[in-house]
Structure formats: structure tokens, C-alpha cells
N, C-alpha and C positions, 0 to 999 in steps of 0.2 A: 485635718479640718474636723470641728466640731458639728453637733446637729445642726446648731445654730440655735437662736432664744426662744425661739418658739417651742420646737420639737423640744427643745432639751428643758423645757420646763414644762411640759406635758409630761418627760421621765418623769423629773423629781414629782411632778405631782401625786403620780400612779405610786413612787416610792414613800409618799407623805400616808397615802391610805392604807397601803399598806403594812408600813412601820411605825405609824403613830410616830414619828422622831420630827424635832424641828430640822428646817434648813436653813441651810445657808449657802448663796450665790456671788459670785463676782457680778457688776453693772460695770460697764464700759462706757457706754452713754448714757445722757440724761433721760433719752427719751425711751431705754427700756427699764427702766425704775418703776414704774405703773406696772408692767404686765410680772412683772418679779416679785413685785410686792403682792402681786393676787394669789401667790404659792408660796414664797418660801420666809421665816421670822427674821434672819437675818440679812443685811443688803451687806455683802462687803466692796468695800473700794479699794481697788488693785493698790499694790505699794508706789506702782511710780505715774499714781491719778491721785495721789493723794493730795494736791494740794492745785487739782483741779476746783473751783471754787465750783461752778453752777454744779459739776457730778454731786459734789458731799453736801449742798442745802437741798437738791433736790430731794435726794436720797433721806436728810433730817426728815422733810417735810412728808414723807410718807411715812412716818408713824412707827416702820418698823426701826428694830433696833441697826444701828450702824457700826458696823468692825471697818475701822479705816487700817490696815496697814501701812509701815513705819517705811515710807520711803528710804533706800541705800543709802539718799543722798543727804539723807539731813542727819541733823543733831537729834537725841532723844526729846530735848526739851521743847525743840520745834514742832510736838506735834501737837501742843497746845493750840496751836493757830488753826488748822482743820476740824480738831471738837471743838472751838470755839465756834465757827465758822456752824457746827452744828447747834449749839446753842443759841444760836442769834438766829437760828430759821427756827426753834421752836422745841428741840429734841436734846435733854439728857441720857436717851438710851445710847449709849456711846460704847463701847469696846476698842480696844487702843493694842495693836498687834504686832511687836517685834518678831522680824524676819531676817536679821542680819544687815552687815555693812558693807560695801564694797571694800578688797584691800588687793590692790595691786590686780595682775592680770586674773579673769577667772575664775574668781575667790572671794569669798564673803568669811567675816568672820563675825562673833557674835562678842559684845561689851556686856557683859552682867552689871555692869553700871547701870544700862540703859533700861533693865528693870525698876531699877528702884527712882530713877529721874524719870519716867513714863507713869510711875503711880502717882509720884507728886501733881500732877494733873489733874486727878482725883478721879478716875476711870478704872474698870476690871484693864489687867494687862494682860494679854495670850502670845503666849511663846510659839511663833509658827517654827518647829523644827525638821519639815519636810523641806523647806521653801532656805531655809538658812547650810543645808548643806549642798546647795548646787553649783553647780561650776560654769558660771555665766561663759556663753561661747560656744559651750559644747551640746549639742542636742542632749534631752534627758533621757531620750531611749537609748544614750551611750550609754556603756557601763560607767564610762569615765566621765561621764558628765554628774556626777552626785558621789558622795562620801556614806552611805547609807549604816556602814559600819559607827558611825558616832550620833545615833541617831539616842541608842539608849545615857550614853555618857552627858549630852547636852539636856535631853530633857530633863535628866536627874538634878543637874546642874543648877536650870532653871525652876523648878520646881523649888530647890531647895534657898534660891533667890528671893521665893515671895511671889511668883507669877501665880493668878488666876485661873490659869486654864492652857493649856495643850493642844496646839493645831499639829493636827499629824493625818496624813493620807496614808490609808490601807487599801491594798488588792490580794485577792485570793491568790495572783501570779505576776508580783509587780513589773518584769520583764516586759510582760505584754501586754500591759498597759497601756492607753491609749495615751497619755497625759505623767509627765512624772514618773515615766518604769524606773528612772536610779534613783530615786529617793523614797519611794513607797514602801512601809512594810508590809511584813506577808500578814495576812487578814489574821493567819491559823498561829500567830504567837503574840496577835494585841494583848491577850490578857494577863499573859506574863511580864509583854512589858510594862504594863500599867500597874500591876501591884506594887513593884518600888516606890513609883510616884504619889501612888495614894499613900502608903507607910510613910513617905518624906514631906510631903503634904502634911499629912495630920501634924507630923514637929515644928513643920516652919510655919504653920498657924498660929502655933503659939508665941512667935518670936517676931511679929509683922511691927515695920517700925511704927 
């Protein structure tokens, strides 16, 4: 169990003064969109609330920007109907965030398709590649529940697809982690893994359809 919304957005808050860095939050219901909105830039919408309608206008209608993730269960192109759903309450700030697909027992795999049919939408895309290598079923503090080993191979992948931007969760000792131990990388080699992305980044700027 978590702190729950209150306490745990008094952390992020203490973390916002301290780090000067924006955040960003999952909302579950519509009615903590208000208190999440008083701390953190971005509101995200879980992948399989995505196509809750009152969560994602609520969420529009506060102002801040919205990262909806790509529910398992749909098509890439269906996630026009959700940012729409935000434009028609009032908000272009929109983020559009593949997470993978369901395939068979256990297992998600990821479509590089579904990069470039999720831009056509006209939104930044962000590659969640913590969230696409888990092993639905299995708790995440299994070892076995997460592939953590293809963590650099995907994001390179995606990067070099034309995506926006990189959801990736880091802990100092993903193991013991509260949230996510098999698929977290270790804090003390983000920046290694991030230099490829930025070198493959800067070429596939060049080449955006």
C-alpha cells in the first residue's frame, strides 16, 4: 500500500522545492484531479482508465497538461477518441504514451507501428519502457515478473522510431523498491543509458515523417 493522495503529494511536493523538476502523477478518480493539480505539471491517466470519459475531461479541464496512456486493449489509432475527448473539454496539452500490448498469457509486446499511427493524431508520443516490459500476473517485486534486461534494446529502438520522449522509472536499488523492483533501472547507470538515446535522437530528428 501506498501513502495514499494526500501524504504522497505532500512528498512530491517537498520533492518539487527541492528539485525545481516538474511532475507527474497517475489520478484514479475524478475527484483527486483538483488536489494533484495544486502540485504536480503533469496529470497522467492510467492505461486501462483511458477511455474513462469523466477521468480524461476532468483531468483536460484543469489546465494541466495530460499524458493519457495507450490502453493493452486497443488499437494505436484509437487513442484519438480520449485526446479528443480532451479537446472538446477545452485542452490541447495532450501527451499520447505507449506502454505495450497484451500477447497471449503474461506478456506484452511492443508494435513500432504504433509509434508512428499515435503521432498521426498529432500529439508528442512517449515510450513508457518500464511499464512494457512486465509480466502481467506476476507481482513486480518477482524477479520474474519484469524483463529488465531489454530495457536498453527497446528504448533505442523507440527512440530510433520517431518517439518524443522516454518513461523510464529509476531506484538507487530497484529490488527494493516499493513499486516496480523488476523493471526499474539502477539510478547509478541512467546516464549511460541515456547517452545512446540522445545520439539516436538527434539522427532520427532528422528523418521525422
Amino acid at each position: 500500500m501506498g501513502p495514499g493522495p494526500e501524504k504522497g503529494l505532500r512528498i512530491l511536493e517537498r520533492i518539487k522545492k527541492e528539485f525545481d523538476l516538474p511532475l507527474l502523477t497517475d489520478v484514479h478518480y475524478p475527484d483527486q484531479i483538483a488536489m494533484a493539480a495544486e502540485v504536480v505539471d503533469i496529470i497522467q491517466i492510467p492505461a486501462y482508465l483511458c477511455m474513462q470519459t469523466t477521468l480524461v475531461t476532468e483531468a483536460a479541464k484543469s489546465g494541466k497538461v495530460v499524458n493519457i496512456k495507450h490502453g493493452q486493449f486497443l488499437a494505436p489509432e484509437n487513442m484519438a477518441k480520449p485526446a479528443q475527448k480532451c479537446v472538446d473539454s477545452g485542452s490541447e496539452k495532450i501527451l499520447l504514451t505507449e506502454r505495450g500490448y497484451t500477447f497471449g498469457y503474461n506478456d506484452l509486446i511492443v508494435d513500432p507501428r504504433s509509434f508512428y499511427l499515435m503521432r498521426q493524431i498529432g500529439y508528442p508520443v512517449i515510450f513508457d519502457i518500464t511499464h512494457s516490459i512486465r509480466k502481467y500476473g506476476i507481482p513486480s517485486k518477482d524477479p520474474k515478473g519484469s524483463t529488465r534486461e531489454f530495457l536498453p534494446t527497446l528504448s533505442r529502438a523507440g527512440v530510433a522510431a520517431g518517439v518524443d520522449g522516454i518513461f523510464v522509472e529509476a531506484h538507487p536499488n530497484p529490488p527494493e523498491a516499493h513499486c516496480d523492483a523488476a523493471s526499474q533501472y539502477y539510478l547509478d547507470d541512467m546516464e549511460e543509458f541515456l547517452k545512446p538515446l540522445l545520439e539516436i535522437h538527434a539522427v532520427a530528428r532528422q528523418y521525422q515523417d
